[in-house]
C-alpha positions as CSV (number, residue, x, y, z in Angstrom):
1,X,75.8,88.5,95.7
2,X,75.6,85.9,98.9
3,X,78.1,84.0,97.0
4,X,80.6,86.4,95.9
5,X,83.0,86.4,98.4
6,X,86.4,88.4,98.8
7,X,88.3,86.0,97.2
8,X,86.3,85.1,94.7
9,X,85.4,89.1,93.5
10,X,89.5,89.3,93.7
11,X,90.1,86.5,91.3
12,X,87.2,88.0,88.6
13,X,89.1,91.1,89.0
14,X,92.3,89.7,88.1
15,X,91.0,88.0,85.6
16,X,89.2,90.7,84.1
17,X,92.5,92.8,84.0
18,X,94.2,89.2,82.5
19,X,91.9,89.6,79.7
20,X,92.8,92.9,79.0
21,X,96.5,92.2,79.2
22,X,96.2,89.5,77.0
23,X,94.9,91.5,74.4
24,X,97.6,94.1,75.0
25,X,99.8,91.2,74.7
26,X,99.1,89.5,71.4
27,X,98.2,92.9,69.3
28,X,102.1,94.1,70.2
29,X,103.3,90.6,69.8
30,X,101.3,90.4,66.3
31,X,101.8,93.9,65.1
32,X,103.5,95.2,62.2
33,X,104.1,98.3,62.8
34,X,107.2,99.5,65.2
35,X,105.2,102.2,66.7
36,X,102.8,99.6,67.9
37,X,104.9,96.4,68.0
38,X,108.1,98.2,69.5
39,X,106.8,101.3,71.4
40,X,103.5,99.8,72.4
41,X,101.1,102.5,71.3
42,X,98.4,100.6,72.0
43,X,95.7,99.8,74.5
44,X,92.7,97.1,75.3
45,X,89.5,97.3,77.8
46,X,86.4,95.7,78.3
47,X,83.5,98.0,78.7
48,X,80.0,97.6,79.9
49,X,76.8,96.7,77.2
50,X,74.3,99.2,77.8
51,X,76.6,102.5,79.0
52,X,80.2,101.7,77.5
53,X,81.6,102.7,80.9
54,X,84.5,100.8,81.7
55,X,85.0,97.9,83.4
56,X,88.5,97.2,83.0
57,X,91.5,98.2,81.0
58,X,95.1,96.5,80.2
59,X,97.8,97.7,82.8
60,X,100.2,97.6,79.6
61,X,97.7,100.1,77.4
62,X,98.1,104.0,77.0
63,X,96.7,105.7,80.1
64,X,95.3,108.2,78.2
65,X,92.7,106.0,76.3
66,X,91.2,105.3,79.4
67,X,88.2,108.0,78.8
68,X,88.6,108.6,75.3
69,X,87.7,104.8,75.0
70,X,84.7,104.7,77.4
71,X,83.7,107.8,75.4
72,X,83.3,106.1,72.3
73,X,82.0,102.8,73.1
74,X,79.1,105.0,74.8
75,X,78.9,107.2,71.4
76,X,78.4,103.9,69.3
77,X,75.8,102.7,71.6
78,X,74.2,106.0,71.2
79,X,74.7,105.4,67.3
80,X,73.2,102.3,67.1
81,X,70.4,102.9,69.3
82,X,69.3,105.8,66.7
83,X,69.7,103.9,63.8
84,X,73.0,105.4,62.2
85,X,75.6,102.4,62.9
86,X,74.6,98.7,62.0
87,X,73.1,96.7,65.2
88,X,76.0,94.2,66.8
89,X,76.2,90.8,65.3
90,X,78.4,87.9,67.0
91,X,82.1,88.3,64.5
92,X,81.5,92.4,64.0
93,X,84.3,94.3,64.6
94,X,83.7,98.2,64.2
95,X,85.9,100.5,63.1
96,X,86.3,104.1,64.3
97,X,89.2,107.2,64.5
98,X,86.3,109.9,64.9
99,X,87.7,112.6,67.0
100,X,84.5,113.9,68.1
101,X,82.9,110.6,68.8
102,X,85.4,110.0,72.0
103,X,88.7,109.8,69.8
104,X,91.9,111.1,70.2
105,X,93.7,112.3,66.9
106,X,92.8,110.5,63.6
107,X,95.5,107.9,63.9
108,X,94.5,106.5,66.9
109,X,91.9,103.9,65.3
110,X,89.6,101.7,67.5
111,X,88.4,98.4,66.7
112,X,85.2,97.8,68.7
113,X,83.6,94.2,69.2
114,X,80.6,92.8,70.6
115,X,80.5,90.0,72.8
116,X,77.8,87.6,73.0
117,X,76.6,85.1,75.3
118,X,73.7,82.8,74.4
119,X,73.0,85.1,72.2
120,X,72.6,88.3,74.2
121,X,75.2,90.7,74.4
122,X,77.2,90.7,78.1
123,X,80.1,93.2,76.7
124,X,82.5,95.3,74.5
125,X,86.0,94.9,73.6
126,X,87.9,97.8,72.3
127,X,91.3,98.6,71.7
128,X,93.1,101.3,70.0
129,X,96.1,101.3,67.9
130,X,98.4,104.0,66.6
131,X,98.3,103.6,62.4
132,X,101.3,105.0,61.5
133,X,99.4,106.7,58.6
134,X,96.2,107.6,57.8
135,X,96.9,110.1,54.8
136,X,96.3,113.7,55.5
137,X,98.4,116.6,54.0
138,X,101.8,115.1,55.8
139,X,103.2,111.5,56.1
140,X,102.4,109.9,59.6
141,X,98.7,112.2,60.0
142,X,101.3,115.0,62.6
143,X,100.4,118.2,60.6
144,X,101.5,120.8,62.7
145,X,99.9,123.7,60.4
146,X,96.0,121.9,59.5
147,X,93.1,124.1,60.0
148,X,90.8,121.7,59.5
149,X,90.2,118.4,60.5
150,X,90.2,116.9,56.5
151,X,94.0,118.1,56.3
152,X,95.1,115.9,59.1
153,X,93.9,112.4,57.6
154,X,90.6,110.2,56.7
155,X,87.9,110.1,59.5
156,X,86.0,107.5,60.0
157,X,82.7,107.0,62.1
158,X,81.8,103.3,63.7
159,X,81.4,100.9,60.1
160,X,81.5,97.2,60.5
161,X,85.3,96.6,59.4
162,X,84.5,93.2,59.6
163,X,80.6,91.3,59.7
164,X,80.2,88.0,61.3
165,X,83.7,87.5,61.1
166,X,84.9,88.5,57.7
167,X,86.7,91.4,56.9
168,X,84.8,93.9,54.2
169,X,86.9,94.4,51.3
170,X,85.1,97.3,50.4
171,X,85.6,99.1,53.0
172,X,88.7,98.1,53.4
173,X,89.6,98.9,50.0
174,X,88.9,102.6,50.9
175,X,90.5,102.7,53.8
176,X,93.7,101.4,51.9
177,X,93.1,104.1,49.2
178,X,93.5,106.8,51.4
179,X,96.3,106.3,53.3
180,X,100.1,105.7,52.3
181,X,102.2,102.5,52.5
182,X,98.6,100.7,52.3
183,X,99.8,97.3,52.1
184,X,101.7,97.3,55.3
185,X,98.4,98.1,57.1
186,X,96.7,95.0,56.5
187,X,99.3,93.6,59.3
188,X,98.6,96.1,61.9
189,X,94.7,95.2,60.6
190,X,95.0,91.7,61.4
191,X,96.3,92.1,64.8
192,X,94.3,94.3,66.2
193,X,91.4,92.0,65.2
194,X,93.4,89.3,66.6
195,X,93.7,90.9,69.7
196,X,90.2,91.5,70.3
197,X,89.1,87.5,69.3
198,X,91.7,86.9,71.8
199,X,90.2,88.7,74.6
200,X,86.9,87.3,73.4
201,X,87.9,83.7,73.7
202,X,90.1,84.4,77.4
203,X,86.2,86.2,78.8
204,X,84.3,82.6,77.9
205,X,87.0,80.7,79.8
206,X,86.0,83.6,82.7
207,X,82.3,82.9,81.9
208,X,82.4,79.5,81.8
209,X,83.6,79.2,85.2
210,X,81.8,81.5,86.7
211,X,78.6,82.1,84.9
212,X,77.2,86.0,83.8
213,X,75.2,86.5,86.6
214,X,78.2,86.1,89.0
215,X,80.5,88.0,86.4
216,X,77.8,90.6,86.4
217,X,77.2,91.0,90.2
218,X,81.7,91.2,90.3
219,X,81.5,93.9,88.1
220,X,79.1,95.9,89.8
221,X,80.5,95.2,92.9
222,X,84.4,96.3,91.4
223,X,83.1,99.4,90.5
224,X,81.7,100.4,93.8
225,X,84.5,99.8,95.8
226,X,86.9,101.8,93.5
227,X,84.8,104.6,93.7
228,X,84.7,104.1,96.8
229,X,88.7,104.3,97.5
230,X,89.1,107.3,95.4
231,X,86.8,108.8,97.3
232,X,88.9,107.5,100.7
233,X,92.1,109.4,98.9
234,X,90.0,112.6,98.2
235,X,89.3,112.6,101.7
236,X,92.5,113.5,102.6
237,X,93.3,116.4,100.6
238,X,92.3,119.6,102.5
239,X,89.3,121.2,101.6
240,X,89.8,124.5,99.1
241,X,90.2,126.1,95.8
242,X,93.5,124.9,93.9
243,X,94.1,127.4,90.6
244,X,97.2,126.3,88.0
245,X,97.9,127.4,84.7
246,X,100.0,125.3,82.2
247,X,101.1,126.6,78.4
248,X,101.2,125.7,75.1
249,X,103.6,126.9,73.0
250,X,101.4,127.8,70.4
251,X,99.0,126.0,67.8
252,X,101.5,125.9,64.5
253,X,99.6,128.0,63.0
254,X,99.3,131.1,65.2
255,X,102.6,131.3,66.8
256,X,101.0,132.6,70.4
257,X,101.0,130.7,73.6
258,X,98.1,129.1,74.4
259,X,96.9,128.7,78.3
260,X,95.5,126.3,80.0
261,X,93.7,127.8,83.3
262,X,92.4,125.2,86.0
263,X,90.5,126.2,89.1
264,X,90.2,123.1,91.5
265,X,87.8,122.6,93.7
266,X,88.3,120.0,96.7
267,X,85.1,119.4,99.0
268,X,84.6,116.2,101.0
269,X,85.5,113.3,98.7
270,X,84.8,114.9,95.0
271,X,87.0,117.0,93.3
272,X,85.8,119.5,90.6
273,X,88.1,120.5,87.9
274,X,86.8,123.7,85.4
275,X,88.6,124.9,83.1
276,X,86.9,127.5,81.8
277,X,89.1,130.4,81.5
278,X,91.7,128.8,79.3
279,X,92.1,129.7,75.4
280,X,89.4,129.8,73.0
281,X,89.1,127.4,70.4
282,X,92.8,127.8,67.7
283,X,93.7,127.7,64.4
284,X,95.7,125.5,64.3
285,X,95.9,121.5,65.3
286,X,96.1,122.1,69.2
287,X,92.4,121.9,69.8
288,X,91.4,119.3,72.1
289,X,88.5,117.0,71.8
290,X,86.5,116.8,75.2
291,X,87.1,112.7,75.3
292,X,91.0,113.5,75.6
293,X,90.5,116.0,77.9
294,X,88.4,114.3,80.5
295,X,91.2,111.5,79.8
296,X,93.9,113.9,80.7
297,X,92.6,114.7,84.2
298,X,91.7,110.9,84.4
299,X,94.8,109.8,84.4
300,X,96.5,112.7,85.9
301,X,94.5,111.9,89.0
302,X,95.3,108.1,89.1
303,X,99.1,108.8,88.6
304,X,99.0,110.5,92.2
305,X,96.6,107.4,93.6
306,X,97.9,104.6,91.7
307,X,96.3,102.1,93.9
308,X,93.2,102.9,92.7
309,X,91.8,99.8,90.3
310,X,90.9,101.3,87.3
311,X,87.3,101.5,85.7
312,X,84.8,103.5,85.4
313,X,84.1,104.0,89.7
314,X,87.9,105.5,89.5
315,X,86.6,108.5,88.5
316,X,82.9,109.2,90.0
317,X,83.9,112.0,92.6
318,X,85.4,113.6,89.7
319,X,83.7,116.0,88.3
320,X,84.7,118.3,85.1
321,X,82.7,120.9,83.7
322,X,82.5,121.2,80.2
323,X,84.9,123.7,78.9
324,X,82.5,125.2,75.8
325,X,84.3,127.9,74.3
326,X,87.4,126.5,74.7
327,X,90.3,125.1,72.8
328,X,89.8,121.9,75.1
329,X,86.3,121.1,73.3
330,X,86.8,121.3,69.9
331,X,84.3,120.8,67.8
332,X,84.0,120.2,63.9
333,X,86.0,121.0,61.9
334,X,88.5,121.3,64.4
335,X,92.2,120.4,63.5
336,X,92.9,118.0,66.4
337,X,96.3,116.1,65.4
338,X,98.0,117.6,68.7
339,X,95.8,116.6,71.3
340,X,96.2,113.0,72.3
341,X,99.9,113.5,72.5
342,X,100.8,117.3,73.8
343,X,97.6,119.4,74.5
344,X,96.6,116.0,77.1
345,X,100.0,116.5,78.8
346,X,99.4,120.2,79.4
347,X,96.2,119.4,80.8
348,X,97.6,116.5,82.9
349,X,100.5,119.3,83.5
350,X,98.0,121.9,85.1
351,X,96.2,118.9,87.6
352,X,99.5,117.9,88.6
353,X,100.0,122.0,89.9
354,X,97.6,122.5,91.1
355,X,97.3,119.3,93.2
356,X,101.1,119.8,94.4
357,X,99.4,123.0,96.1
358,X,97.3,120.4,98.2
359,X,99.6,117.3,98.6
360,X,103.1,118.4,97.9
361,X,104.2,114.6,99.5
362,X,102.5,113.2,96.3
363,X,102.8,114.8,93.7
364,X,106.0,115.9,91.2
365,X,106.8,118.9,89.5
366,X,106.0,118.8,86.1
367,X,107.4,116.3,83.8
368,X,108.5,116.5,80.0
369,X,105.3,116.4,78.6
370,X,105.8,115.9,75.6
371,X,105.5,112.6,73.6
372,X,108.2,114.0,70.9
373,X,106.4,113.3,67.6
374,X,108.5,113.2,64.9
375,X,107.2,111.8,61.5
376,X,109.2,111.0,58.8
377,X,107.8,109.9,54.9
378,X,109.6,109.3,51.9
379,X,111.1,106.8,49.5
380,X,113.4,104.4,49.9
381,X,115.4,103.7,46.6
382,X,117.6,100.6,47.9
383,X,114.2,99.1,48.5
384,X,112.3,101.2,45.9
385,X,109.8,101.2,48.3
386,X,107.8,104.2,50.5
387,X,107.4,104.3,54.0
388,X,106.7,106.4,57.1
389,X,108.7,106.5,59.8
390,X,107.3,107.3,63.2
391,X,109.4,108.4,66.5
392,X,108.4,108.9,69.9
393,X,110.9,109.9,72.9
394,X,110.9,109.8,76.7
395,X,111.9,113.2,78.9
396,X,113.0,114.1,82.5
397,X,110.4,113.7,85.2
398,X,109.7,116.1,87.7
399,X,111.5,116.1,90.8
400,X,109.2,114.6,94.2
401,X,109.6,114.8,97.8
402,X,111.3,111.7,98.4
403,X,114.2,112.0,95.3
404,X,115.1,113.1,91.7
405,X,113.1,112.7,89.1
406,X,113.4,110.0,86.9
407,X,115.3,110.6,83.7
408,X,114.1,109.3,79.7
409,X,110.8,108.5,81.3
410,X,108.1,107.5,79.1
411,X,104.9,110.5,78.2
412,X,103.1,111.8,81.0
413,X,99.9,110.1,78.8
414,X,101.4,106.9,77.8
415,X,103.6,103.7,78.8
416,X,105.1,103.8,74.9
417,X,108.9,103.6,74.7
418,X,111.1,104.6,72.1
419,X,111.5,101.9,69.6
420,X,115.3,100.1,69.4
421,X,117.3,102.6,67.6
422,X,118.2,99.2,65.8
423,X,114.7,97.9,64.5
424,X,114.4,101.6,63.1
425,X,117.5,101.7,61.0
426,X,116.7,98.1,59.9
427,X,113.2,99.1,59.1
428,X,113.7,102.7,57.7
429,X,116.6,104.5,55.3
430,X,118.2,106.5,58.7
431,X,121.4,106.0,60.9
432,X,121.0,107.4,64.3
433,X,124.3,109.2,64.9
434,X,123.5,109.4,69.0
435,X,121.0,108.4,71.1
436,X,122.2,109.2,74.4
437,X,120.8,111.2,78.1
438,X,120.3,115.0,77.9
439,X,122.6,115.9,80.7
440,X,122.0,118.4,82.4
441,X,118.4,119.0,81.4
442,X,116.7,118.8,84.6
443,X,115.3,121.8,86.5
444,X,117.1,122.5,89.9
445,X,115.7,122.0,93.1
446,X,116.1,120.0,96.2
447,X,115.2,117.6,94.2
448,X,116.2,118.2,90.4
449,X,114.1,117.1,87.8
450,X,115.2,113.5,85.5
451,X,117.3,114.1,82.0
452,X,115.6,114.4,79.1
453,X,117.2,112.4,75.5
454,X,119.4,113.7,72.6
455,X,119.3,112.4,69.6
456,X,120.9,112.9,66.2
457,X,119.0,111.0,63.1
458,X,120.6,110.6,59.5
459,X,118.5,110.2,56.4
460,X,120.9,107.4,54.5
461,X,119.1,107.8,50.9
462,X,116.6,109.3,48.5
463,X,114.7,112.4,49.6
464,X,111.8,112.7,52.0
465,X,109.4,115.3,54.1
466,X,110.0,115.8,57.9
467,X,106.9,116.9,60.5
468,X,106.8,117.6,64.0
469,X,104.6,118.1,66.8
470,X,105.8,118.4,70.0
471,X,106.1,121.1,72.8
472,X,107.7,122.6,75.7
473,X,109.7,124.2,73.3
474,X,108.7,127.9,74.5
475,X,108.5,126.9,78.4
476,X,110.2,124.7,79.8
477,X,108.3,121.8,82.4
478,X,108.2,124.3,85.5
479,X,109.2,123.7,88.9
480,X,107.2,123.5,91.8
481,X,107.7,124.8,95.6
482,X,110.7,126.9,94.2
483,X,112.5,124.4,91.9
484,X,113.4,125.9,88.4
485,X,112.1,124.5,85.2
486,X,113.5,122.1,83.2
487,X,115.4,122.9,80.0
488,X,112.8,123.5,77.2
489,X,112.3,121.0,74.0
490,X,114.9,121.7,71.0
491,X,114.4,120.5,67.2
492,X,117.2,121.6,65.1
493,X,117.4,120.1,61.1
494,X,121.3,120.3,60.1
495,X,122.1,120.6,56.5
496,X,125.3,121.6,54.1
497,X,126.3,123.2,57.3
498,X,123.3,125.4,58.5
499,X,121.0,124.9,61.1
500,X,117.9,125.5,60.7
501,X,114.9,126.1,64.0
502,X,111.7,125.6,63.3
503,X,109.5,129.2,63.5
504,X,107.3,127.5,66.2
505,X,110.1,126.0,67.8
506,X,109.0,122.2,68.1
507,X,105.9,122.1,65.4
508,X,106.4,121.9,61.7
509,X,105.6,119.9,58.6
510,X,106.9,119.1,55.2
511,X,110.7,119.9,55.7
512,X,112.7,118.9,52.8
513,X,115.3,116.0,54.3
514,X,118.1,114.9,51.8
515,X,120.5,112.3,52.0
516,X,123.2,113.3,54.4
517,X,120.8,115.8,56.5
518,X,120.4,115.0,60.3
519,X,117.6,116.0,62.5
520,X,118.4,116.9,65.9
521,X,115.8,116.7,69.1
522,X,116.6,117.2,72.7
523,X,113.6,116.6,74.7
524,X,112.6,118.2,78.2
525,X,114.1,117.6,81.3
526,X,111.5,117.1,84.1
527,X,110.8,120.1,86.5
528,X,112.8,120.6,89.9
529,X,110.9,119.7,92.9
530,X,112.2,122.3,96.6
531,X,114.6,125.1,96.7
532,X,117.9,124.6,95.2
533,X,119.6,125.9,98.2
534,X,118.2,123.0,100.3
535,X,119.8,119.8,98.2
536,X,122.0,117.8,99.7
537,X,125.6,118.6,98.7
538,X,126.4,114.9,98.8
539,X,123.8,114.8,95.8
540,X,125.5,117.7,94.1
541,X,129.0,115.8,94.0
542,X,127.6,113.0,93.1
543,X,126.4,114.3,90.1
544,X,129.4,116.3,89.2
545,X,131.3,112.7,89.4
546,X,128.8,111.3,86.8
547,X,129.3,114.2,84.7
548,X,125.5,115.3,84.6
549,X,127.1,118.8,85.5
550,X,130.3,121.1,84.7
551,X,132.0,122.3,88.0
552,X,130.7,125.9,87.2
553,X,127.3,124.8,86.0
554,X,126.7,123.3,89.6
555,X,127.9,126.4,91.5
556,X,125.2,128.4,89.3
557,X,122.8,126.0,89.9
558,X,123.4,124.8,93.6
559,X,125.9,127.7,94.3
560,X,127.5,127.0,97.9
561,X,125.6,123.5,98.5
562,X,128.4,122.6,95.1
């Protein structure tokens, strides 16, 4: 430790968070899959041999794998240590979509490897990818009516995909038996292997320069003074009790609201965050596992302190109790499909409210949360081929102190974007009519919440199935410090001149899609962020010259300030 100087812990740090970037890197850049090679759902870390805690994730990977990740690199240690998963060998790769062993919904699959050095093992690398597929009752895993875990896709515990370096055809020949469009998998297979030997090979240029002991004392050191900054930023929010509540629109199944109750505690420089009093455990696929939601207040926190470096000392003063009896522990069997996506966004949604209580200078009103999943499966006759298609869309933020929020941002949870519009109709038997800003969309305020996105999508040919899970279609993102909401989440399916809404407004699954049907989706706008009465009028005719607002929309919402 004599010898680790500032600059010197600064450079392993940024080379740590390299290695991680790199990975992030090379599995979008090797990909086959849109949803990961366009949209990015993906992320990489490094995470420590004996605990699994994390010692550093890719700043392009999925904020909300940040805890379910840790979580199940410590769950396979645990696994190995008692005898039920193989003991690490230099070339394994493990395999793992779990939900209840730190996972996230079933096609969220980690590849987990060991790293050796002089034959001892010094670390993991893990990453996650977003299979587009992984069978289930529904193309694309996002069934919106499941009531048990089995309907929603195959789950796997932590196997050695590959031992010593080669890939196990076995088990890879029933991994490709129960899922659909198999083949393409072995692509998305490949690079997330790829990625990890990548990361492997960037850490021995680190080690080689600087030796383990000095990598080891960095990393130690790292996660002391993070902790110790959160802990600086903690200090400043006033001591108290901080209560929010934040809604589900209901679990597909059961078509009832589900709530989300959050009592905050802030003393000294830890926060406490129980959640006890929300819904018990649902019916349908809206149950959360307790990896995603100790994610979801994870990165909640971090997107109000984003200086913070992020590892494992990020999140010491935090502390969550357990919510046991809740739909935000689900336990086996569990439908989980909807938690990495929505239920994590609500969660995120209620930290966010509750903080805005403390710190109203940092903190938004609530944004779209809603990552917009929209699967579509079916056969395509000009290729005579099948495929699944997979969508994801951005909403309105919430409107802040300092301006309006922003508009088609990307999931509360995530960094993914919406693949080209392009790439999808090359890919996929659709035409996307509009892709265009939700005008309009954003809750009032002194500060009106960002736009959400319209969109308008044509099946071309042949005949397929149509599944969604989203939210926000029931409530709209609220506004904070008397803003209004933002304009809820709309799915609408167009055919031979009907409309039809789905009964839970923005969950379904199997919806028979024809050629010439269109699919419709306007996603939130973000929350409105003051009283509307207070915004600047210069703001107000600014937007009526862009043509975000009618003349007599803006004198209802604004009235004189118009």
């Amino acid at each position: 430790m004599s010898q680790l100087d500032a600059l010197t812990l600064a450079v392993i740090q940024a080379g740590l968070q390299q290695v991680c970037n790199e990975m992030d890197i090379a599995f979008s850049r090797s990909a086959f899959s849109p949803v990961i090679a366009e949209a990015d759902d993906r992320s990489d870390g490094i995470y420590d041999r004996d605990t699994g805690a994390l010692i550093s994730q890719g700043e392009y990977g999925l904020p909300v794998f940040v805890g379910t990740m840790q979580y199940s690199t410590g769950e396979l240690i645990r696994l190995i240590r008692e005898g039920r998963a193989g003991s690490p060998e230099p070339g394994d790769i493990y395999i793992v979509n779990d939900p209840y062993l730190g996972g996230t919904h079933l096609m969220d699959v980690r590849f987990v490897k060991p790293v050796f050095v002089e034959g001892e093992l010094f670390c993991w690398l893990q990453n996650t990818g977003h299979w587009p597929d992984i069978g289930g009752m529904v193309p694309g895993g996002f069934s919106a009516h499941a009531t048990e875990v089995e309907q929603e896709g195959l789950r796997l515990p932590p196997v050695k995909l590959f031992k010593r370096g080669t890939m196990d055809q076995e088990i890879f020949s029933i991994i490709a038996s129960n899922i659909r469009v198999a083949d393409q998998r072995i692509g998305d297979i490949k690079a997330q292997a790829a990625a990890l030997m990548v990361g492997e090979s960037r850490l021995a240029d680190l080690l080689a320069k600087y030796g383990r002991d000095t990598l080891d004392a960095a990393i130690k050191e790292i996660r002391a003074r993070s902790a110790e900054r959160m802990r600086a930023e903690i200090r400043q929010i006033p001591d108290g009790i901080y209560r929010s509540e934040a809604f589900v629109d209901s679990d597909g199944v059961v078509d009832e609201p589900l709530r989300i109750a959050l009592t905050m505690t802030k003393a000294g420089d830890g926060l406490t965050f129980d959640f006890s009093g929300s819904s018990p455990p649902c019916r349908g696929p809206m149950n959360s596992v307790v990896a995603t939601t100790y994610s979801s207040v994870y990165l909640a926190v971090k997107h109000v302190f984003p200086d913070v470096p992020i590892n494992a000392g990020t999140f010491e003063p935090l502390t969550i109790h357990r919510p046991e009896g809740t739909f935000l522990d689900a336990r086996y069997p569990r439908p989980v499909s909807g938690c990495a996506a929505e239920v994590s966004q609500r969660i995120a949604e209620a930290v966010f409210l509750a903080l805005v209580q403390a710190i109203p200078d940092k903190v938004t009103a609530a944004p779209a949360g809603t990552s917009g999943n929209f699967a579509l499966g079916g056969f395509d006759p000009a290729k005579n081929a099948p495929y699944v298609m997979y969508q994801i869309t951005g909403g309105g933020y919430g409107g802040n102190a300092a301006h309006d929020g922003l508009s088609n941002g990307c999931s509360t949870i995530g960094i993914s974007k919406t693949a080209p519009v392009e790439v999808m109709e090359q890919y996929y038997p659709v035409l996307f009519r509009r892709f265009a800003l939700r005008e309009g969309s954003g809750g009032a305020g002194a500060h009106r919440g960002g736009f959400g996105v319209h969109y308008e999508v044509e099946l071309l040919r042949g005949e397929a199935r149509a599944s969604f899970v989203m939210d926000h279609g029931r409530f709209g993102p609220p506004g904070v410090l008397g803003g209004a909401a933002g304009a809820p989440n709309v799915v609408r399916i167009h055919r031979d001149g009907e409309t039809i809404t789905p009964l839970h407004l923005s969950k379904d699954q199997n919806i028979a899609i024809r050629a010439g049907d269109r699919v419709e989706v306007m996603t939130p706008g973000g929350g409105g962020y003051g009283a509307p009465e207070t915004r600047d009028p210069a703001l107000v005719a600014r937007d009526l010259r862009r043509g975000y607002y009618r003349a007599d929309e803006a004198d209802t919402l604004w009235g004189s300030q118009s």
